[in-house]
PLY file of the C-alpha trace (Angstrom):
ply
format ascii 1.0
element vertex 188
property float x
property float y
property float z
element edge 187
property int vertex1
property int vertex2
end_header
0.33 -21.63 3.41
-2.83 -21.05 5.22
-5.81 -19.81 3.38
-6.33 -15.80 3.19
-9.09 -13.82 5.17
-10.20 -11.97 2.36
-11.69 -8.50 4.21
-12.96 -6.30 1.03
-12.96 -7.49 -2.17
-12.85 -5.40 -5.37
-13.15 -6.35 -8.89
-9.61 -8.40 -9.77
-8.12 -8.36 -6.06
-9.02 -8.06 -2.59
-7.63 -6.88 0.80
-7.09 -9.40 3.58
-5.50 -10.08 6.81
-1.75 -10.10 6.84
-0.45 -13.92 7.43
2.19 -14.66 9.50
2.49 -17.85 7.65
3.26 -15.48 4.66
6.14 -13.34 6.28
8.83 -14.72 4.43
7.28 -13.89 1.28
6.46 -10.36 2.35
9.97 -10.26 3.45
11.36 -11.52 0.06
8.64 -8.38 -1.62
10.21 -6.00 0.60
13.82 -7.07 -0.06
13.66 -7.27 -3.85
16.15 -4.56 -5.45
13.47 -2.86 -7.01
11.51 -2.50 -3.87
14.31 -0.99 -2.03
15.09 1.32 -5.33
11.29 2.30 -4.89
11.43 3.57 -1.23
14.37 5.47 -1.65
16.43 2.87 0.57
19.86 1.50 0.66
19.99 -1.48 2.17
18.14 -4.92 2.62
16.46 -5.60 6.12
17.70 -8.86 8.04
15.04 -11.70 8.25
15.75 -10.89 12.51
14.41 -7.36 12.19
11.66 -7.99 9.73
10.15 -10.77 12.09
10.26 -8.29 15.46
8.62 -5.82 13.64
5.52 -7.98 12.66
5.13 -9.08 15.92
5.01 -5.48 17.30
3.03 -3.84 14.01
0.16 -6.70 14.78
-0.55 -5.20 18.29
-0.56 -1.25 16.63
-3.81 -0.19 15.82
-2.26 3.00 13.97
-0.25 0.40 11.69
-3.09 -1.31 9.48
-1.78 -3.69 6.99
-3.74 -5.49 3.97
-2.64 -8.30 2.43
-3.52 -7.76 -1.56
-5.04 -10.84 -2.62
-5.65 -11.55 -6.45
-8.99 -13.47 -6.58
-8.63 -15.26 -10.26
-6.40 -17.70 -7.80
-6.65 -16.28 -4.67
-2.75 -15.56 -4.50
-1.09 -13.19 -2.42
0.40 -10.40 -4.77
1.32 -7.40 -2.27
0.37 -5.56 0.95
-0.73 -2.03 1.46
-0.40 -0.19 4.82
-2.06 2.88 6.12
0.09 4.19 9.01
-2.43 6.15 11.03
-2.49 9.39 12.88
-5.50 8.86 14.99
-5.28 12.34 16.41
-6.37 14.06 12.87
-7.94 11.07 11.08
-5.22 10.87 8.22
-3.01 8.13 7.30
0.12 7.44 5.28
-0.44 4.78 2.35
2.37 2.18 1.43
2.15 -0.08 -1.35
4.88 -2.95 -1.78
4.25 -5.90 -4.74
5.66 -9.12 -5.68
8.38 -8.81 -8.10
6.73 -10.27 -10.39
2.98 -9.24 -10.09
4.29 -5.43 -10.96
2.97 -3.87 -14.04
-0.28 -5.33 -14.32
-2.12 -2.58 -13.24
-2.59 -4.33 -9.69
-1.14 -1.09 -7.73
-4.12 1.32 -8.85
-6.80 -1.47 -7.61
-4.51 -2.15 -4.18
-4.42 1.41 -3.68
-8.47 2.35 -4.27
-9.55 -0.93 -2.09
-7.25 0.55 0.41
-8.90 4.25 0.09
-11.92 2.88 0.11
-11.31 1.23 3.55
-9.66 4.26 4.70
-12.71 6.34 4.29
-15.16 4.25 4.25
-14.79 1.79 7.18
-12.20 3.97 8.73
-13.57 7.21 8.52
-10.20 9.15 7.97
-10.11 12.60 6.68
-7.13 12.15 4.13
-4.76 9.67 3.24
-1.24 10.91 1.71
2.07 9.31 0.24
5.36 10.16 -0.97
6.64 9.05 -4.34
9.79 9.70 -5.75
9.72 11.39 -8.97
10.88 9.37 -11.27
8.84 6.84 -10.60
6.52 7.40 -13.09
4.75 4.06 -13.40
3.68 4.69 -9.40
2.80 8.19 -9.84
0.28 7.05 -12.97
-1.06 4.30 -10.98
-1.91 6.41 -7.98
-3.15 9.34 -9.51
-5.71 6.31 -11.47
-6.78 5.45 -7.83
-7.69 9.00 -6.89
-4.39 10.22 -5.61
-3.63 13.73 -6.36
-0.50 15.67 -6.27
-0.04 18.18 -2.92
3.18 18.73 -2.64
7.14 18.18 -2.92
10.52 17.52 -1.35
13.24 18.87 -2.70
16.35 16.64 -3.18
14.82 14.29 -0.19
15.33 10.82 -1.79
17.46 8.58 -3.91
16.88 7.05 -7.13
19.95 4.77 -8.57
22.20 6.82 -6.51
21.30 10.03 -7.33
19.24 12.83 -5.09
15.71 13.33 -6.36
12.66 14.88 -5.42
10.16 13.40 -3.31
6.06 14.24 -4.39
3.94 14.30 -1.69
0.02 13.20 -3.24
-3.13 13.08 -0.55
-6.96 11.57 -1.66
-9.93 13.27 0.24
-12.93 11.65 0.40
-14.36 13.45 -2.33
-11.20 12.02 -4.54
-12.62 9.03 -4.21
-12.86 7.15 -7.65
-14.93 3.68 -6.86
-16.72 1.65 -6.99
-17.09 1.11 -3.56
-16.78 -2.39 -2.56
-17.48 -1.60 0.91
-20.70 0.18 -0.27
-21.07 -2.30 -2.67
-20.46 -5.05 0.01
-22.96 -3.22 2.43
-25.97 -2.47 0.23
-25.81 -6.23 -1.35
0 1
1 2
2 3
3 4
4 5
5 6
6 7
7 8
8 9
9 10
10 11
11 12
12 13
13 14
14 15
15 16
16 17
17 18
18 19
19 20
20 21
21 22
22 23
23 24
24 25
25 26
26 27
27 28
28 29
29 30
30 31
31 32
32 33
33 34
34 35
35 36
36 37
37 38
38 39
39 40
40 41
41 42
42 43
43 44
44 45
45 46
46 47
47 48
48 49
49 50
50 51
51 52
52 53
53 54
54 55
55 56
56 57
57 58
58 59
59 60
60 61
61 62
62 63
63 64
64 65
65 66
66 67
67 68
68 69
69 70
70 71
71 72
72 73
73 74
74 75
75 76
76 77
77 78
78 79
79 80
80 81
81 82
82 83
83 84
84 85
85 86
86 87
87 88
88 89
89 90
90 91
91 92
92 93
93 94
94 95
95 96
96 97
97 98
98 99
99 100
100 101
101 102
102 103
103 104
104 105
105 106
106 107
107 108
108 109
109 110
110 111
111 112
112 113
113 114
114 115
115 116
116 117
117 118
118 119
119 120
120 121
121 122
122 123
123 124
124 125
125 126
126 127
127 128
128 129
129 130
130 131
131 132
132 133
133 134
134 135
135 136
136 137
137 138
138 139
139 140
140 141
141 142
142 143
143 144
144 145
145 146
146 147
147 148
148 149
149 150
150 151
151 152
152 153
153 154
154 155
155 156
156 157
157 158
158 159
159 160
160 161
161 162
162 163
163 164
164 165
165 166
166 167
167 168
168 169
169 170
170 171
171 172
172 173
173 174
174 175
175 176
176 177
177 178
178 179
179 180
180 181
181 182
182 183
183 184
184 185
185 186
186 187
C-alpha cells in the first residue's frame, strides 16, 4: 500500500488523494451490506465496473474525491466526494466508511474537512446531501458538521425493503462550524 498524500488535515483525520493502490479496499467499503443499506441501493457493484469508473472519475474535475485518512496511524478509514456543479458553485457530498471505522464519530470530522475544502479552497456556494430518514446516526453526524435540514422526498428511497423518505440537508458558508484547517493551515 503506498503511502497517503495527506491534502488537509484536521484534528483526528485528514483528507487525501484517492489511491489507486487502495481501490479494492474502497471497493470492499462500498460493497459492505450496510453501505448499500445506507444509499438506498440494492445490489453490490462488480469489481469490473468499480475499476472503469475510477479510471474515468480521476480525469472529472466535477467528481472530487478525498480519501479520509485517520492520522493516530495514518490509516485509510473512508472517502468523501463532492460531485460538482460548476455552473452554480454547489456540490453534492458523499460519505462512505470502513465497516468497521463507523461509529466513532469519524463521519462528522470527514464531513467538516470536506466543507471546509468546499468553501474554502473551492469556493462553492452550497454543498447538499440526501439522507434517508431513518438513518439517524448520519443525520446526527451531519447536522454536528454544519449540515442543516432543507428539504424532503417523499417515499424516494429504501430502507430494509421498505419505501422511506429521503431528507435533503445543504451547509452555506455561513454554516460553517470549524475550525478551519485550511485557515488554520494558511495562517500557520
Amino acid at each position: 500500500m503506498s503511502d497517503p498524500h495527506i491534502l488537509l488535515a484536521g484534528e483526528d483525520l485528514a483528507l487525501g488523494m484517492p489511491r489507486q493502490d487502495m481501490l479494492p479496499e474502497y471497493h470492499k467499503w462500498e460493497n459492505d451490506a450496510r453501505t448499500i443499506l445506507g444509499y438506498g441501493n440494492q445490489w453490490a457493484q462488480s469489481w469490473e465496473v468499480r475499476a472503469a469508473g475510477y479510471e474515468r472519475q480521476r480525469s472529472n474535475e466535477r467528481f472530487q474525491q478525498f480519501e479520509v485518512v485517520r492520522l493516530e496511524d495514518i490509516r485509510p478509514v473512508g472517502m468523501t466526494i463532492l460531485e460538482v456543479n460548476t455552473y452554480v458553485r454547489t456540490a453534492e457530498f458523499v460519505i462512505v466508511l470502513a465497516p468497521e471505522e463507523r461509529g466513532k464519530g469519524y463521519a462528522t470530522e470527514a464531513a467538516r474537512l470536506t466543507l471546509d475544502w468546499a468553501f474554502h479552497l473551492a469556493h462553492l456556494r452550497m454543498v447538499w446531501l440526501k439522507v434517508l430518514e431513518p438513518n439517524r446516526a448520519g443525520i446526527a453526524a451531519y447536522e454536528k458538521a454544519g449540515f442543516r435540514p432543507s428539504g424532503r422526498l417523499r417515499q424516494s428511497g429504501f430502507w430494509l425493503g421498505k419505501p422511506v423518505d429521503e431528507l435533503i440537508m445543504d451547509a452555506l458558508p455561513e454554516d460553517f462550524c470549524g475550525p478551519s484547517a485550511v485557515k488554520a493551515t494558511l495562517s500557520g
